[in-house]
C-alpha positions in Angstrom: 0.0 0.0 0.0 2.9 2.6 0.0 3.3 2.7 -4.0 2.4 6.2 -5.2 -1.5 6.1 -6.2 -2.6 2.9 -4.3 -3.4 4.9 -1.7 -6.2 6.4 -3.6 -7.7 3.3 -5.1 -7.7 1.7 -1.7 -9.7 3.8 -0.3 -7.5 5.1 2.2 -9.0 8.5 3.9 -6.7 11.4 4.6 -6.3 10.5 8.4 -5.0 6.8 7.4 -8.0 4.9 8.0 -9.8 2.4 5.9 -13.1 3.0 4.5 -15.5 0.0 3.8 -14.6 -3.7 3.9 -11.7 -4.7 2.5 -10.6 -7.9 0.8 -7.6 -10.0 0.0 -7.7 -11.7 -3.5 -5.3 -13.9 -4.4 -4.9 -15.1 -7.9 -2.5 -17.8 -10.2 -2.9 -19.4 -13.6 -2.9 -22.7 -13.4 -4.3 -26.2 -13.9 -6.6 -28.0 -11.0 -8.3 -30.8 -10.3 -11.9 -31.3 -9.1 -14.1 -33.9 -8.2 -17.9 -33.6 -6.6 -18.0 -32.8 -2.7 -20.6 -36.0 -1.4 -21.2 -34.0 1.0 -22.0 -30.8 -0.4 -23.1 -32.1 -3.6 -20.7 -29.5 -5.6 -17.2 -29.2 -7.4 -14.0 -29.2 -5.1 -11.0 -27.9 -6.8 -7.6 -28.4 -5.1 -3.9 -29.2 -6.3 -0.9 -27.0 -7.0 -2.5 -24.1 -8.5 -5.1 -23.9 -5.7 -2.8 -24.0 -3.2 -0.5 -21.3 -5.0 -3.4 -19.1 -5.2 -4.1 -19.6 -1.7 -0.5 -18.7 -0.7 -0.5 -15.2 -3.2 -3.3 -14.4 -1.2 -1.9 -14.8 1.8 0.4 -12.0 0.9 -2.0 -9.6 0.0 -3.5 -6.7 2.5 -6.9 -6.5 2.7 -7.5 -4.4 -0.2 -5.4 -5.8 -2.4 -5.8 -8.4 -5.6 -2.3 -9.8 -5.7 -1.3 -12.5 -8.8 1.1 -14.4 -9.8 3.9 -13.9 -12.8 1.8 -16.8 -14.4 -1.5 -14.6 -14.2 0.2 -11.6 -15.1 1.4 -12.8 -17.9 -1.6 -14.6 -18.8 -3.6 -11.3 -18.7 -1.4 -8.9 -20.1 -0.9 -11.8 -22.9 -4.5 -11.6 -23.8 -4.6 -7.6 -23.7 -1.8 -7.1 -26.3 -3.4 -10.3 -28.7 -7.1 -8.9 -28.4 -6.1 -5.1 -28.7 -3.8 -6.5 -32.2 -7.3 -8.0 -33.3 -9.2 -4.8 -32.9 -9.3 -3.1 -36.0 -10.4 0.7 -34.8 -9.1 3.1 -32.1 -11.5 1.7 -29.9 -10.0 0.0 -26.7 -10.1 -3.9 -26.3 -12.5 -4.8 -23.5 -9.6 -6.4 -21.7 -7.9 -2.6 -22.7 -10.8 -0.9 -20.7 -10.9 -3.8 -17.5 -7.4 -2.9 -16.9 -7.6 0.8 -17.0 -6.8 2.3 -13.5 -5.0 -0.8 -12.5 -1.6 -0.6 -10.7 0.5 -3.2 -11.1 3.9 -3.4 -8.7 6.0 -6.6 -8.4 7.2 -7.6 -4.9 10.0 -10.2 -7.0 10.5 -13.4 -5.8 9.6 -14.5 -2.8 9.1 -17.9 -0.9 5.9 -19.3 -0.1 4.7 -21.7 3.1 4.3 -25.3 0.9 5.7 -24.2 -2.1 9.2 -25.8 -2.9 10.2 -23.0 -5.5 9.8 -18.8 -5.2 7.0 -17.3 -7.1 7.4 -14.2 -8.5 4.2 -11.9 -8.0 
């Protein structure tokens, strides 16, 4: 939360404190498995990615969406393809969903579970 401009987006007030509830999202790119809860009668995902996803968000404040380098990539990926595809001046969808977003990288750091660093 100290990179110039979060601060607004966040929702911070001028005296420091937080306005509204705030959420930590936490997001990777990944494949998952599944299989139907016989309990709950729905999908349960779980494996690697899950469990990287979980750790990201562990990182985050509340507040924050923080992804992986896998995510990232995936996203900013699909930006630059769709806005090549788009034939006038108008902005991509993904151009326009992106807008206003801040993106910082805290570089590689080691996660509880996760043999290798992720980079997010």
């Amino acid at each position: 939360m100290q990179e110039p401009g979060v601060a607004d987006i966040a929702g911070i007030s001028e005296d420091g404190a937080w306005r509204g509830l705030r959420v930590r999202i936490g997001l990777h790119t990944g494949a998952c498995l599944s299989d139907l809860d016989p309990t709950t009668k729905r999908i349960d995902y779980f494996g690697n990615a899950v469990n990287l996803s979980a750790r990201v968000e562990s990182q985050a404040e509340g507040g924050e969406i923080v992804m992986s380098q896998d995510t990232r990539d995936a996203v900013y990926w699909d930006r630059d393809i769709t806005a090549m595809k788009c034939e006038s001046n108008k902005k991509s969808p993904v151009e326009l969903m992106l807008e206003g977003v801040v993106v910082v990288s805290r570089g590689l750091r080691r996660l509880k579970g996760i043999k290798e660093p992720v980079n997010y």
